[in-house]
N, C-alpha and C positions, 0 to 999 in steps of 0.2 A: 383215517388212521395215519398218526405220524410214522415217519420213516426213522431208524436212528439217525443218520446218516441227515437229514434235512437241513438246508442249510437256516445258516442263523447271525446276521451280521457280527455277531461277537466274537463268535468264532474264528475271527478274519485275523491275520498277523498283527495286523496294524487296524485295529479299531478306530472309527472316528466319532463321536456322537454326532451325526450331522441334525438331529432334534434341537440339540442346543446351540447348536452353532446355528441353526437360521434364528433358532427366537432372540440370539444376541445380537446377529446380524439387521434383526427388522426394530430391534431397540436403539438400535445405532443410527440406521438410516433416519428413523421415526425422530431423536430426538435431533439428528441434525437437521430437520425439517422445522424444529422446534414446535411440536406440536404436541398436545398430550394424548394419552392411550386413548381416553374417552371420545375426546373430541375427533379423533383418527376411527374410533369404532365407528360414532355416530354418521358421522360422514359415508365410511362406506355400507351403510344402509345395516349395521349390525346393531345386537344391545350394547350398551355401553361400558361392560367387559371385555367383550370381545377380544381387541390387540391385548388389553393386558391380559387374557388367559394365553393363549399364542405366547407371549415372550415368556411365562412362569411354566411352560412345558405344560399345560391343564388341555391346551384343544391343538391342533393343528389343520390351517385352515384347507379348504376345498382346492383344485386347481383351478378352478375360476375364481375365485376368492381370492388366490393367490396372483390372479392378472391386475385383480381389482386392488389390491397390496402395491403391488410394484407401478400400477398409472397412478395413482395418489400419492406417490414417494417419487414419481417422477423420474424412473429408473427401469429398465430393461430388467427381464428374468437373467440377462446372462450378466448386468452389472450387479444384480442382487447377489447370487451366488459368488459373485470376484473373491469372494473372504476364502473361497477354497486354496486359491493360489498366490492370496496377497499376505497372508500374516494379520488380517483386521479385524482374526477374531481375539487375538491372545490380549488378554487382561490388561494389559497396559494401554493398547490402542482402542477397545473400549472404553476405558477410563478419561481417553485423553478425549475422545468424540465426545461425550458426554460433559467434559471441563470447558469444550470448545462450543457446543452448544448454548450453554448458559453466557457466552460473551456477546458485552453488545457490537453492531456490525462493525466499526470503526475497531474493535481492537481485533476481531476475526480476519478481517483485511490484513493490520498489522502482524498478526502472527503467520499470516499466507505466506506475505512477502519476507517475513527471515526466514519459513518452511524452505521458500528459493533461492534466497541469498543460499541458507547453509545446504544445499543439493549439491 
């Protein structure tokens, strides 16, 4: 029997959808990886939806699944989560991971190094 009173994330002053904020977060890491959904599913022993159901909000994986996520991306659970305190989820630094993805190495390197010229 529900309570009225029950709590319920939405209700929170400051809602966050953290659902979407990891599936953007594991689309980000994933394509800086440069690898695609499938080939990222197959790999970690799933069907070959798998990651892409995960980033379109459809599953949300296990917590061992989620170890197996974050050794394959080559990233710690606590660098995966960084998006909580860095700004790397909002639309534009998606955007930009995804434009910097698709560069071949030599101009990735080039854009690092004005990333630290202009710091």
């Amino acid at each position: 029997m529900k309570t009225k009173n029950a709590y319920h994330p939405k209700r929170r002053k400051e809602y966050v959808d953290y659902e979407t904020k990891f599936a953007d977060r594991l689309a980000q890491l994933r394509l800086l990886s440069r690898v695609s959904c499938r080939e990222m599913s197959l790999a970690l022993g799933q069907c070959e939806g798998y990651v892409n159901k995960i980033e379109n909000g459809k599953t949300f994986p296990s917590l061992q699944n989620f170890f197996y996520i974050c050794d394959y991306l080559d990233v710690t659970p606590k660098e995966f989560f960084s998006f909580i305190d860095d700004g790397a989820e909002s639309p534009e630094a998606l955007r930009f991971f995804r434009l910097y993805a698709g560069l071949p190495e030599e101009r990735r390197r080039l854009l690092m190094l004005l990333a630290e010229v202009m710091q």
